[in-house]
C-alpha positions as MATLAB code, in Angstrom:
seq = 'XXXXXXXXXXXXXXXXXXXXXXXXXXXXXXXXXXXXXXXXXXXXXXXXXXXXXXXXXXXXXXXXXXXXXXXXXXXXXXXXXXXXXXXXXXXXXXXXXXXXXXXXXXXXXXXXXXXXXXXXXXXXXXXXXXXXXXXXXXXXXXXXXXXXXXXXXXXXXXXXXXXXXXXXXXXXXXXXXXXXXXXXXXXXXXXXXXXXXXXXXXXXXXXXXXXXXXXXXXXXXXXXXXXXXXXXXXXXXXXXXXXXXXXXXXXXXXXXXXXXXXXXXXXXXXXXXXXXXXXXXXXXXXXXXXXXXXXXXXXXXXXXXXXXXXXXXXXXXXXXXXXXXXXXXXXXXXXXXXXXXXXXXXXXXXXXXXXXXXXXXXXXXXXXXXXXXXXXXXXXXXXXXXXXXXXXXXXXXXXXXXXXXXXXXXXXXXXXXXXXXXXXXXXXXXXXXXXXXXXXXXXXXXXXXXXX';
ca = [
       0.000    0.000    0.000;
       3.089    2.302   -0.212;
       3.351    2.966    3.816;
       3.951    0.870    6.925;
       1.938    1.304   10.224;
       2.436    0.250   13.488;
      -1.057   -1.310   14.300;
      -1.540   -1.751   17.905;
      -4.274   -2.623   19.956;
      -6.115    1.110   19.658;
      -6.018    0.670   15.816;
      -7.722   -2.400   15.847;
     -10.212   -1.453   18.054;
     -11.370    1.932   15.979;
     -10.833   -0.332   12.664;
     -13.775   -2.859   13.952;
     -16.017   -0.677   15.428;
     -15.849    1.206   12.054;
     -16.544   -1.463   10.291;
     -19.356   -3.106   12.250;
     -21.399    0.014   12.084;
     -21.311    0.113    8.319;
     -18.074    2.328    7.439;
     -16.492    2.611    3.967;
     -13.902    0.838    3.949;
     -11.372    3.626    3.336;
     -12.949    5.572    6.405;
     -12.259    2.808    8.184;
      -8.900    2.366    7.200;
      -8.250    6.371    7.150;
      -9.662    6.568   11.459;
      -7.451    3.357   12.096;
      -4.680    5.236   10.062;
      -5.268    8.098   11.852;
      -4.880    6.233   15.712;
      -1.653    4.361   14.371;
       0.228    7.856   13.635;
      -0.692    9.284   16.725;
       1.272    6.321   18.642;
       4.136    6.561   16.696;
       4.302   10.122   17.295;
       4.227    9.557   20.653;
       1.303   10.798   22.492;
       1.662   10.330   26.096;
      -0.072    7.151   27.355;
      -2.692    9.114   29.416;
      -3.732   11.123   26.573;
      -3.642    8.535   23.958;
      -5.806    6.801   25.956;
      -8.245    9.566   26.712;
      -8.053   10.054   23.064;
      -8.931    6.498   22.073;
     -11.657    6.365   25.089;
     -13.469    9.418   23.562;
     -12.643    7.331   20.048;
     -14.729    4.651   20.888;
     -17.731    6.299   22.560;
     -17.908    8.160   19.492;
     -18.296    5.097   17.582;
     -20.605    3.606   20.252;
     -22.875    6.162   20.042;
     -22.765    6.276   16.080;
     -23.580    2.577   16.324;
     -26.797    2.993   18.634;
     -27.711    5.573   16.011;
     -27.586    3.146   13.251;
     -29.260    0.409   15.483;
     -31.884    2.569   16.105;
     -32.886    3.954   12.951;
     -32.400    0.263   11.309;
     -35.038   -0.707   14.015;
     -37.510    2.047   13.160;
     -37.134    1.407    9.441;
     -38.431   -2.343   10.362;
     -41.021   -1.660   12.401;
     -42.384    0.490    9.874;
     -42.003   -2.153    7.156;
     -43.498   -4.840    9.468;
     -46.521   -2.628   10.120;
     -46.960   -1.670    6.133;
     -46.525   -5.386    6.022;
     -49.305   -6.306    8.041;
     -51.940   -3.602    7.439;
     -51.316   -3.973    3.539;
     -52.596   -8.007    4.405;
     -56.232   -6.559    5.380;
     -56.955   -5.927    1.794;
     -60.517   -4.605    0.338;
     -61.366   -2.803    3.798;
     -62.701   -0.128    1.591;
     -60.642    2.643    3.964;
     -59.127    5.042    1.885;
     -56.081    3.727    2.925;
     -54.502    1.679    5.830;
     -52.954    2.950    9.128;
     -52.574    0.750   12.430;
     -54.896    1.987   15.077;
     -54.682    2.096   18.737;
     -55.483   -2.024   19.169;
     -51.841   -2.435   18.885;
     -50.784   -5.421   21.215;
     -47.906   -7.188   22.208;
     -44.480   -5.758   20.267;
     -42.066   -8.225   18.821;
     -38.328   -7.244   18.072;
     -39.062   -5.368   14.584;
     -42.780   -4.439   15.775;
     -46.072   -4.851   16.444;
     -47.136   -8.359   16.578;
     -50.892   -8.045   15.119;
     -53.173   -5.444   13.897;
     -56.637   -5.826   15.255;
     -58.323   -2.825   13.364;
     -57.689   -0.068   11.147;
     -58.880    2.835   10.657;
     -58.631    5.763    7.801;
     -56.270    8.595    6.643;
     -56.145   10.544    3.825;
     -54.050    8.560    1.015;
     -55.486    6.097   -1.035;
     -54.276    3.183   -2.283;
     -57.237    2.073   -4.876;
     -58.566    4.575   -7.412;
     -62.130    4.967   -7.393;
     -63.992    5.267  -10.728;
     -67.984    5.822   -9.419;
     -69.343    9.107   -8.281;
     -70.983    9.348   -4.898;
     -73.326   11.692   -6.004;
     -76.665   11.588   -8.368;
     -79.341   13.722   -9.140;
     -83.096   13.021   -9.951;
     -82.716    9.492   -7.648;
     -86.294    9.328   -6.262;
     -87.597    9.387  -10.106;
     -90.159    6.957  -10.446;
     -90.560    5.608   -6.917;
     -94.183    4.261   -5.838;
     -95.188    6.556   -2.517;
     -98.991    6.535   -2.260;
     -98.539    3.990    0.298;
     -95.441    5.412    2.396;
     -95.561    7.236    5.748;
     -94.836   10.890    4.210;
     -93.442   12.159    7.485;
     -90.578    9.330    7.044;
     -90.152    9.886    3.885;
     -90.056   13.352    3.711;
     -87.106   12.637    6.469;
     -85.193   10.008    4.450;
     -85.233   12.383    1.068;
     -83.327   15.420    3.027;
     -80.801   13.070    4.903;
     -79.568   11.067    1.793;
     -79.479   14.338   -0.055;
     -77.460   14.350   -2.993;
     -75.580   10.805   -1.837;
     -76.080    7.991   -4.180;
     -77.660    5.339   -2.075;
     -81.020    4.565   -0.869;
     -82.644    4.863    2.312;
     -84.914    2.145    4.091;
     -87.381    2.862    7.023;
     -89.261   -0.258    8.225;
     -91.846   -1.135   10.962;
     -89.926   -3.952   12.898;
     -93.086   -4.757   14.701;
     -95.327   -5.441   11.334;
     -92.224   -5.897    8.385;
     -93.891   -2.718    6.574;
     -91.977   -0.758    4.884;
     -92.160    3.252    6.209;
     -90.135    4.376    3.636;
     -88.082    3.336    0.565;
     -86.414    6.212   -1.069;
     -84.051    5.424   -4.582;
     -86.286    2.311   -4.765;
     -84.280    1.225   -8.209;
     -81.130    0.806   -5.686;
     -83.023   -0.608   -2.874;
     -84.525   -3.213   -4.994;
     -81.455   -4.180   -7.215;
     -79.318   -7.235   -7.002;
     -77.447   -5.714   -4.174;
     -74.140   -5.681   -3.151;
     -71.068   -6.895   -1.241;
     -72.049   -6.677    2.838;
     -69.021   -5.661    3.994;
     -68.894   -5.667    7.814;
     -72.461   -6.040    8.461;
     -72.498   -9.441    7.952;
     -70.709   -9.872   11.030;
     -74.430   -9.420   12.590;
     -75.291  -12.669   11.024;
     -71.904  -14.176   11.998;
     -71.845  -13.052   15.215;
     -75.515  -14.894   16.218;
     -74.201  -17.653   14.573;
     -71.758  -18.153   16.808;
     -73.791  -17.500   19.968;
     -76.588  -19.724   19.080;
     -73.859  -22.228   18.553;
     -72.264  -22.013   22.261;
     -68.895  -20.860   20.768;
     -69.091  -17.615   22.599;
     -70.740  -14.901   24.766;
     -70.166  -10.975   24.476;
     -67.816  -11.426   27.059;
     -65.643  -14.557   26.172;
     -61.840  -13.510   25.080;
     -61.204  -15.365   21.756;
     -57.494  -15.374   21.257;
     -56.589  -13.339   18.085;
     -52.877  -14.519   18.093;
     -49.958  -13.968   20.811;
     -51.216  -13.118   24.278;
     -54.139  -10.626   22.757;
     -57.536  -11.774   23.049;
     -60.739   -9.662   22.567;
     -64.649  -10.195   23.380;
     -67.773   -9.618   21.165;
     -68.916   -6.557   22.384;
     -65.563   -4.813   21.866;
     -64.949   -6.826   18.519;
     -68.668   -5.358   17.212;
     -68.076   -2.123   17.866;
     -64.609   -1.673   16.747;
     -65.850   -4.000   13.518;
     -62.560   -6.212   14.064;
     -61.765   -7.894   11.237;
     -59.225  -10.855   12.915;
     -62.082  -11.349   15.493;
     -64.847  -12.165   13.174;
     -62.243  -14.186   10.718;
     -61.588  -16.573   14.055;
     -65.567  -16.799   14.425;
     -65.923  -18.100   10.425;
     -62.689  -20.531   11.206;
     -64.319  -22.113   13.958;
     -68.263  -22.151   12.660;
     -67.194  -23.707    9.160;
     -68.614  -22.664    5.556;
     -71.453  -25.367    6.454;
     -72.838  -23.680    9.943;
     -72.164  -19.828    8.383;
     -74.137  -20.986    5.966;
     -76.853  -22.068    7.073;
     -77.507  -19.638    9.778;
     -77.341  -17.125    6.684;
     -80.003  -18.457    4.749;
     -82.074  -18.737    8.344;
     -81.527  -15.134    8.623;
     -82.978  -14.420    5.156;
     -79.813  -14.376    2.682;
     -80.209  -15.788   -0.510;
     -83.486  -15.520   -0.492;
     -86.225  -12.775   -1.676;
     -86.807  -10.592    1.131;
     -90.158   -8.709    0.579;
     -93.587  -10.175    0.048;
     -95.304   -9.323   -3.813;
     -92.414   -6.252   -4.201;
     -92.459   -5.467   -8.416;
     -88.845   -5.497   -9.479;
     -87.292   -6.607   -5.966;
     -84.059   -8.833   -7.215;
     -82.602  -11.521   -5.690;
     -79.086  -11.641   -3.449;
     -76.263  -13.942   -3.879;
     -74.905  -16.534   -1.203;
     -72.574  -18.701   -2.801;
     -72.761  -22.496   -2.233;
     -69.229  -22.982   -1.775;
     -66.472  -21.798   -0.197;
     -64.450  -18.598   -0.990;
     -60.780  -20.195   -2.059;
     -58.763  -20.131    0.734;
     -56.149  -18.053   -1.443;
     -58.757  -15.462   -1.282;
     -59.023  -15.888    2.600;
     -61.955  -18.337    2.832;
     -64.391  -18.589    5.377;
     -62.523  -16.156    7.412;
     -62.619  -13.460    4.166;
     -66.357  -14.037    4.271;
     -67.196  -13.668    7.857;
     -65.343  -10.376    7.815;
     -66.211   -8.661    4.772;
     -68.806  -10.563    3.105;
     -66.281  -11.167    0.286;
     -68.516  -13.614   -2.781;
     -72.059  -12.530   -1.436;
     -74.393   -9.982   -2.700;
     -77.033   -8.907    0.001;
     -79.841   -6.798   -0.581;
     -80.698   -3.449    1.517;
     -84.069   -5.379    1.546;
     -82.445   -8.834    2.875;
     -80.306   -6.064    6.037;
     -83.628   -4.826    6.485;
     -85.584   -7.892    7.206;
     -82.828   -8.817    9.789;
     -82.485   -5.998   11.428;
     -85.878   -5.879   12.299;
     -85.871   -9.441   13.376;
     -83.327   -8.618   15.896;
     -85.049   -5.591   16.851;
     -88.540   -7.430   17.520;
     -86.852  -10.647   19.309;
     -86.903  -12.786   16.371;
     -90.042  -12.757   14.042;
     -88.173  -12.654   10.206;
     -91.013  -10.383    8.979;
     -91.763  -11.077    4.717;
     -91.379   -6.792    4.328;
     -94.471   -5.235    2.528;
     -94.328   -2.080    0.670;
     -98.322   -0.686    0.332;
     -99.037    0.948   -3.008;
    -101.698    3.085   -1.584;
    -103.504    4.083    1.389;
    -106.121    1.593    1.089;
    -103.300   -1.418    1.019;
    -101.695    0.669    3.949;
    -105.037    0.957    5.504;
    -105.482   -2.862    5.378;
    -101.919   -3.912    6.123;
    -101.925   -7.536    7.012;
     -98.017   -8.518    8.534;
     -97.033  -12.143    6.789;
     -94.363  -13.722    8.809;
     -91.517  -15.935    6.874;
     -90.365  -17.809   10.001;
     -89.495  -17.313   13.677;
     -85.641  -17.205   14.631;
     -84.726  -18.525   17.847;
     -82.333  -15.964   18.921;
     -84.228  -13.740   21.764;
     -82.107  -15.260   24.246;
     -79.032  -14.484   21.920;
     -80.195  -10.520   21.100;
     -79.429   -9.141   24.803;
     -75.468  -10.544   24.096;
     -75.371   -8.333   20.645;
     -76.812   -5.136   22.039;
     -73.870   -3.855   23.929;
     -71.632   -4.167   20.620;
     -74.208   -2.627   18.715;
     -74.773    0.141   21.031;
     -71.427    0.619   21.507;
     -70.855    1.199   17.408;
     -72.877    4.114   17.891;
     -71.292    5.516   20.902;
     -67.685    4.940   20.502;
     -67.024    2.822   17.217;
     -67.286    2.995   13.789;
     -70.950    4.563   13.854;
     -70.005    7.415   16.339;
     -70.455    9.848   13.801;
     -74.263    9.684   14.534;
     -73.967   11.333   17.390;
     -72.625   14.247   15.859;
     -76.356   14.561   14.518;
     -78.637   12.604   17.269;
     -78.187   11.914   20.707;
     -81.708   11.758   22.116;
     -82.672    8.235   22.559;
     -80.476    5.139   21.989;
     -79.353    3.596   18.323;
     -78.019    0.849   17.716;
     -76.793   -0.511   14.146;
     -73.535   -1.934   12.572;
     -71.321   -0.265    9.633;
     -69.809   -1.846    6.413;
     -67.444   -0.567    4.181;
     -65.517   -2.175    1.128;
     -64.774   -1.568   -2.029;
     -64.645   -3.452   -5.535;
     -63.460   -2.724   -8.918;
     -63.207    0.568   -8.429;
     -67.026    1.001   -6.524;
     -66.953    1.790   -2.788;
     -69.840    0.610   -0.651;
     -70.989    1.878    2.592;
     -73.449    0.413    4.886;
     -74.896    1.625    8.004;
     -78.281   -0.868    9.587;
     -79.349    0.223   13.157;
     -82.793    0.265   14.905;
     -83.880    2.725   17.939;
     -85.442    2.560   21.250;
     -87.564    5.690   20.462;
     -90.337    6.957   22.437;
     -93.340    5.574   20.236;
     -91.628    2.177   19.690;
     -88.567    1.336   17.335;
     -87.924    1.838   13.824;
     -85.022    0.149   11.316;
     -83.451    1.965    9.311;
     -80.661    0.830    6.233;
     -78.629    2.962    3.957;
     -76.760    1.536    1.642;
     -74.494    4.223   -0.205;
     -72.299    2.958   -3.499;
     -69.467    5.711   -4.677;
     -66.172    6.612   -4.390;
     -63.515    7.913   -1.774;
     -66.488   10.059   -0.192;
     -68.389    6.766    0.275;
     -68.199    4.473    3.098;
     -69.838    3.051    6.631;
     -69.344    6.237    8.753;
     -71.375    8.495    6.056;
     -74.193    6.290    6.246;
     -73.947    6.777    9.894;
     -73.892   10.007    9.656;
     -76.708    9.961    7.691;
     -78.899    8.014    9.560;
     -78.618   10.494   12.294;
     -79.672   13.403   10.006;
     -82.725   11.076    9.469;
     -83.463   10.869   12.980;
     -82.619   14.498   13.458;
     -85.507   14.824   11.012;
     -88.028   12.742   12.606;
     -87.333   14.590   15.631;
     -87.610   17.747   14.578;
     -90.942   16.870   12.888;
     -92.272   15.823   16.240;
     -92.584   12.409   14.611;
     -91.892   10.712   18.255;
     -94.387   12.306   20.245;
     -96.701   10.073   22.014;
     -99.813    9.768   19.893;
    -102.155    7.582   21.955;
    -102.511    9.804   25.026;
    -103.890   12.390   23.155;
    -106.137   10.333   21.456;
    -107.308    9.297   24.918;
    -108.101   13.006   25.986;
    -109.698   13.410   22.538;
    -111.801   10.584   23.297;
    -112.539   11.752   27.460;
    -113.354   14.873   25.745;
    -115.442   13.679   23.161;
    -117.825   11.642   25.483;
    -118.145   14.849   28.296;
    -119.494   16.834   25.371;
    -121.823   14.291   24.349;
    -123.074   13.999   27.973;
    -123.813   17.035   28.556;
    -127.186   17.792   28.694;
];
């Protein structure tokens, strides 16, 4: 190399630490250089040694640095790893949300949930928006209060809006009734509400039992409903089976028509096989509804069976106000899951209050909702679901919108919405106790006529 050193143990040392923590090789070579000269010049021992001390912490200190940022850089890639595996959420995009559990060496161990920022990573091609969508609906026979309600919440949105009677299957209100009525779409995350009863009627779980999600992490119904946990609900299809989710399905209505005599109402899809376990099987299905096609309708109908302890109403939609006048309920079949509703009501509550349907509130807080989201996309469509019913003064009401769109589109909207209709109702005094004034009317009525 042209030049002799005297390497001695201070060389050797800065020449490996320089090295290990990812030197050039002629740095290295220059800093060992660099300690060999200043022996031979001959630095006292004291301050050679203070020199090389100060030398190494340096180089300690530079390595930590390097440690650390090598360790950030693979958390971050683990995380990106593991949120970009919950595909088709419909989010915008993917970020890992507080649900975080349990950190291995490069990061976190699972993600639970996610939730949505700004960047995308799927291009949208359909508009949220449409004019002119209640052209051509029937509504001699609707409840014009409700409708009237349902019109100015969806607004502009392109969806439709569903109002139903629980207590009788008729329908209140069906606004965009070409979209209500179609073949319908992918369920997203409300067919964990089907999933979810399957489950309990089955013994697997309560709202309370931890199911084990992976690691040391384990999570119960009630949080897993209102947080809409994917993993959670994956587990649930694992251990039902295709067989068992399927059947419970069609027992809750899917697959099958959902109204009674409705012109043009299509028929749903739920597949007779399996989803390909390359496409995430059962578990795919239980989460996101991935391969079926429900129906606002088919949502409806089940909804308001959970909402009137189990009576799968056929729903009716009157023509008129003499069909509405003679409205006859027709019951499909009875579902044995009253004892199974009281275990789904704190996750469906809680949706509304602190999950993924919280933006109601920031429209209606006046008497308890409860309902599920969905949101997912595919082939450029985004689809967002919101089915609840309430505990209103004057009984409860269903309600389902289904929205179909782009990046503006998804489960929280519909939430959103919904409480704009109920904001509606309420402002329209559509919850004020009826019958004790037709009492009075009738005390008064009967004075007058006794009176001589």
């Amino acid at each position: 190399m042209g030049r002799k050193f005297n390497w001695n143990t201070a060389s050797l040392v800065c020449l490996v630490l320089a090295i290990l923590i990812g030197a050039p090789p002629r740095t290295a070579f220059a800093m060992a250089s660099a300690t060999a000269s200043s022996h031979r010049a001959g630095a006292v021992r004291s301050g050679a040694s203070r020199n090389i001390a100060a030398r190494v912490a340096v180089l300690k200190s530079a390595s930590r640095t390097t440690l650390a940022r090598s360790h950030a850089a693979a958390t971050r890639a683990g995380r990106a790893s593991v949120a970009g595996s919950l595909r088709r959420t419909g989010t915008a995009s993917l970020r890992t949300s507080a649900l975080y559990r349990g950190r291995t060496r490069f990061g976190a161990r699972a993600v639970l949930a996610v939730s949505r920022t700004r960047h995308t990573f799927e291009r949208f091609t359909a508009s949220s928006f449409a004019d002119n969508l209640t052209l051509g609906d029937v509504t001699a026979g609707e409840d014009p209060v409700v409708r009237a309600a349902a019109v100015e919440a969806l607004g502009n949105m392109n969806g439709t809006a569903l109002a139903i009677d629980p207590s009788s299957g008729r329908i209140l209100a069906m606004v965009n009734q070409k979209m209500a009525l179609s073949s319908g779409a992918e369920p997203c995350s409300t067919i964990k509400l089907a999933v979810a009863l399957a489950a309990l009627d089955e013994g697997l779980i309560t709202r309370d039992t931890p199911v084990n999600l992976g690691g040391h992490y384990t999570l119960n119904l009630t949080k897993a409903m209102a947080l809409s946990v994917n993993p959670y609900f994956e587990t649930l299809g694992r251990m039902l089976g295709f067989e068992r989710v399927k059947h419970y399905a069609n027992q809750f209505g899917l697959g099958e028509l959902a109204g009674y005599n409705i012109q043009g109402e299509q028929l749903g899809i739920y597949p007779d096989t399996e989803l390909p376990a390359a496409q995430g099987g059962v578990g795919r299905m239980c989460s996101f509804g991935e391969s079926i096609s429900m129906t606002p309708l088919q949502l409806g109908a089940l909804v308001s069976a959970i909402a009137n302890g189990g009576t799968l109403y056929y729903l009716q939609h009157p023509q008129s106000q003499e069909e509405t006048t003679g409205f006859v309920p027709k019951v499909k079949r009875m579902l044995d899951i009253a004892p199974l509703i009281p275990e789904m009501r704190d996750g469906m509550e809680g949706a509304v209050n602190y999950g993924t349907a919280r933006s109601l509130r920031a429209n209606f807080h006046e008497f308890p909702v409860l309902g599920k989201t969905g949101t997912c996309s595919n082939n450029g469509t985004r689809f967002g679901w919101f089915a609840s019913y309430a505990d209103t003064p004057t009984g409860r009401i269903v309600t389902v919108i289904f929205l179909e769109g782009g990046k503006p589109t998804f489960g929280p909207k519909a939430a959103e919405l919904t409480g704009q209709f109920y904001r509606g109702l309420w402002d329209r005094s559509y919850f004020q106790p009826k019958a004790p004034q037709m009492a009075s009317a009738y005390r008064t009525d009967r004075s007058a006529r006794a009176t001589p």
